[in-house]
ZAMARGU-4260 file (C-alpha; in steps of 0.2 Angstrom, whole numbers, plus 5000, padded with zeros to 4 digits):
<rodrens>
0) 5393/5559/4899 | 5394/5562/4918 | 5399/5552/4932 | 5394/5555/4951 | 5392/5544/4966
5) 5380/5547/4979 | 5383/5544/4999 | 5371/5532/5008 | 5353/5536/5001 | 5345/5525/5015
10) 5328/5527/5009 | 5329/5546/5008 | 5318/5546/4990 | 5314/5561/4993 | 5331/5570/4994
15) 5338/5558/4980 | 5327/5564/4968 | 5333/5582/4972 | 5349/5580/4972 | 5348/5570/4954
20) 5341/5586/4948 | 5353/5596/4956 | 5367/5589/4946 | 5356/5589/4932 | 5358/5569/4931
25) 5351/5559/4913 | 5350/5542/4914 | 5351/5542/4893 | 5371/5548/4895 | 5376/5548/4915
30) 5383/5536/4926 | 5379/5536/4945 | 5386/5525/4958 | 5380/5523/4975 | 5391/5517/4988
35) 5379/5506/4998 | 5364/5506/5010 | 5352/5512/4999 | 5338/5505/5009 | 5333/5506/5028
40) 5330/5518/5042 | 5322/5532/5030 | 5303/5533/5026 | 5303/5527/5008 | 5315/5510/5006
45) 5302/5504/4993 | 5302/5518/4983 | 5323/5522/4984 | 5325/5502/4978 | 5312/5502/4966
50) 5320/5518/4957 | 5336/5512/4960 | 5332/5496/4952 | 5323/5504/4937 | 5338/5515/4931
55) 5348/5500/4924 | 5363/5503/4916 | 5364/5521/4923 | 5366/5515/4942 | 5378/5504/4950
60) 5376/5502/4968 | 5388/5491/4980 | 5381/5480/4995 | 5382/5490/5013 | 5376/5484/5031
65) 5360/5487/5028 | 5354/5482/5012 | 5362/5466/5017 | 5350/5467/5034 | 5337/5467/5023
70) 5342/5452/5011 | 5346/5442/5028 | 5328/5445/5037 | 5322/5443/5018 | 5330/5425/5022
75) 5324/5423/5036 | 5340/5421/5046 | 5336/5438/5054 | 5323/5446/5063 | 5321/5465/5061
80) 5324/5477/5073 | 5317/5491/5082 | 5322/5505/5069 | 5320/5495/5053 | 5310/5502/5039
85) 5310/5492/5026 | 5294/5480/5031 | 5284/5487/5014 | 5298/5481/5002 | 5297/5462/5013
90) 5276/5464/5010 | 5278/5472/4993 | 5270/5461/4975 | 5287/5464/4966 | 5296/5458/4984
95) 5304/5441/4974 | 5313/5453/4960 | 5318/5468/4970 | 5327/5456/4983 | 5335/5444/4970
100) 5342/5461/4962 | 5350/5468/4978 | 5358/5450/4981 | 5365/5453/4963 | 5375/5468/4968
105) 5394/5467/4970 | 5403/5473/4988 | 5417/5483/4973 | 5415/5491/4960 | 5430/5500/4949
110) 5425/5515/4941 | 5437/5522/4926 | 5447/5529/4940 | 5439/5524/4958 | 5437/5510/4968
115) 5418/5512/4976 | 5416/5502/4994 | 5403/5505/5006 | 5413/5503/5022 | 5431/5500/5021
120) 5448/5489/5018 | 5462/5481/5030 | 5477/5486/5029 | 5485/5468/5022 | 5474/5469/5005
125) 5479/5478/4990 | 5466/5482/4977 | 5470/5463/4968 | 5467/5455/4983 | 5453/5467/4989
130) 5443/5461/4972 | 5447/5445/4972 | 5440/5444/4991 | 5426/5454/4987 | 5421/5439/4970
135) 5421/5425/4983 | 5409/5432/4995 | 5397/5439/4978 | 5397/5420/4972 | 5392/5413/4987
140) 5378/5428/4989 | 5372/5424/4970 | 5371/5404/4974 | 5362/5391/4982 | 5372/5394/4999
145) 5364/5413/5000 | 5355/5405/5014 | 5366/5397/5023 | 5378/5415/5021 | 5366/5425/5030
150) 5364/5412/5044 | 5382/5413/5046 | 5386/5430/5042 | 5386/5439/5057 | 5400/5442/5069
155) 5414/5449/5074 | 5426/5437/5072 | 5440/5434/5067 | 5444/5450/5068 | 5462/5448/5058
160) 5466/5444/5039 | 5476/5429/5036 | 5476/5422/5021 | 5473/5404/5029 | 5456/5409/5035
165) 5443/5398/5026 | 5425/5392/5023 | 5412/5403/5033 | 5426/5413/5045 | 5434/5420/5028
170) 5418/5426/5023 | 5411/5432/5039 | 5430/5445/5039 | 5428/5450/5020 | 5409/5454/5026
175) 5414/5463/5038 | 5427/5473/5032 | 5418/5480/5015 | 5404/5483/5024 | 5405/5487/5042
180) 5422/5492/5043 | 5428/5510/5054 | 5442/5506/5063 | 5455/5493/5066 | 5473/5495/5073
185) 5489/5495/5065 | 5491/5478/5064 | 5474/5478/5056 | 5463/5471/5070 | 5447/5477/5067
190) 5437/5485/5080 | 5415/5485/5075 | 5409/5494/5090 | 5417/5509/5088 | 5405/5520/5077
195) 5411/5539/5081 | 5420/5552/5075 | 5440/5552/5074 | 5445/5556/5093 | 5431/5548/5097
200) 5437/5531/5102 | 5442/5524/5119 | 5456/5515/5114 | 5473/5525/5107 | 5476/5511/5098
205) 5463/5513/5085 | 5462/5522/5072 | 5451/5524/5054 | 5455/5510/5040 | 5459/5520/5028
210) 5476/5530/5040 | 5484/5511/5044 | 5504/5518/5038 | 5508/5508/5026 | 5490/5497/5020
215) 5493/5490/5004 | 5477/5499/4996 | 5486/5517/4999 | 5489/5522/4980 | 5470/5517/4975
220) 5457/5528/4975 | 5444/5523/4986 | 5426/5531/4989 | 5417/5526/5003 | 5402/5530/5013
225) 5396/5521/5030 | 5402/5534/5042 | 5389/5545/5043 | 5399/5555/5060 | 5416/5556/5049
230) 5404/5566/5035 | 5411/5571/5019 | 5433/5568/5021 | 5446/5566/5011 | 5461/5559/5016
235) 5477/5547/5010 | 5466/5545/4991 | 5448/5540/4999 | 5434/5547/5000 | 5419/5548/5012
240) 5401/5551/5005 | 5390/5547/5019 | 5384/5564/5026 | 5371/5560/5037 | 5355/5564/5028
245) 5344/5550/5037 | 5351/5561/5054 | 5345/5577/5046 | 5363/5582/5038 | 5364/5581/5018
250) 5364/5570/5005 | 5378/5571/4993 | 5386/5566/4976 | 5403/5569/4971 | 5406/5569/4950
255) 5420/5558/4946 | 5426/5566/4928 | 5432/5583/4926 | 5437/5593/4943 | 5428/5581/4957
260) 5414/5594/4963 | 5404/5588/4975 | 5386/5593/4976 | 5374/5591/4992 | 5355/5593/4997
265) 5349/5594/5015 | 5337/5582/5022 | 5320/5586/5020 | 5309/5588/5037 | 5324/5586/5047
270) 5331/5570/5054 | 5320/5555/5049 | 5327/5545/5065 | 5335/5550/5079 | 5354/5545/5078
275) 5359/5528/5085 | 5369/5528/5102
</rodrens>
């Protein structure tokens, strides 16, 4: 048996298919995670979560930004914007079961050996604490209050962890930091508009999650994606899998038994957006 996990798919069908034959993937033995937004912004959302759906037991996949996006305009707490893509899963005739999967999906997941996030962690939270956070935002996402969560879920405050945070504000942080998180300062202040590169931002003060000295997550192994302008990097035990294939980079899949080869294909047809400012 094999295990891989694949950097934000994004409604790239096309190249997910390749690179699952590329690595010679079989749903009947393998494992493959995918670390998040696997809908949105690429030509073929409906197709990506369909498949992704159908593969059962051989696919785990966390939450990311956009998947959530969609769930939220799905709600109807959100309206979509002028790049989403994902209007023929919301008009679709199996709409109902795909969306009340994707709600179904957790923001961790542990692997034998990795911890799988889509964006990041602060530095304050160890993996227990990261886990236990990441069960109280999935229980409200799988209840009766999914509603009133996507009503509430954006923002980008507070914008520090404190254990005394509570009701929609503690949610609202945990959202933000497994799934929109770049950046944040020593302290662990989190910053959402930066979106670049490292050396990219304006402040001297920032810097990525996942280099905070001392974070409390620092011994786990953490694979990521998110940050398509970081690209595939490993540094201090995580690992980022997002390498841009909606911007026409790749599409990649690390294997998480044996020696941790990492395997791409290139977008097909070039970018299928421009990339956001």
């Amino acid at each position: 048996m094999a295990e891989y996990a694949i950097g934000d798919v994004q409604g790239c069908f096309g190249e997910l298919r390749l690179l699952l034959n590329k690595i010679g993937f079989d749903p009947r033995h393998d494992l493959v995670y995918f670390v998040g937004d696997i809908v949105n912004r690429g030509p073929q959302s409906l197709e990506t979560l369909r498949f992704i759906k159908n593969m059962g037991e051989s696919a785990v996949t966390v939450l990311g930004n956009h998947d959530l996006h969609l769930l939220s305009v799905a709600y109807g707490a959100s309206k979509t914007k002028r790049r989403d893509t994902f209007g023929d899963i919301l008009g679709a005739p199996d709409r109902d079961g795909l969306l009340d999967w994707l709600r179904m999906r957790p923001l961790l997941h542990l692997t034998s050996e990795f911890y799988l996030i889509h964006a990041g962690l602060p530095p304050q939270w160890d993996m227990e604490t990261a886990a236990r956070c990441a069960r109280e935002v999935e229980t409200v996402l799988r209840g009766d209050a999914a509603g009133e969560f996507f009503q509430r879920m954006y923002g980008d405050k507070p914008d520090r962890w404190s254990e005394n945070l509570e009701g929609w504000p503690r949610l609202r942080f945990i959202t933000n930091c497994f799934t929109r998180l770049r950046y944040c300062d020593r302290n662990g202040v989190l910053d959402m508009k930066e979106k670049g590169a490292p050396g990219s931002q304006e402040s001297p003060h920032l810097m990525p999650w996942f280099k905070v000295q001392g974070r409390a997550s620092e011994s786990a192994k953490i694979i990521f994606g998110h940050w398509s302008t970081l690209g595939y990097h490993v540094e201090q035990n995580c690992h980022c899998l997002d390498t841009g294939c909606l911007w026409g980079g790749k599409l990649t899949a690390m294997r998480l038994d044996g020696d941790n080869g990492v395997f791409s294909v290139g977008s097909i047809n070039g970018p299928h957006q421009l990339p956001v400012d």
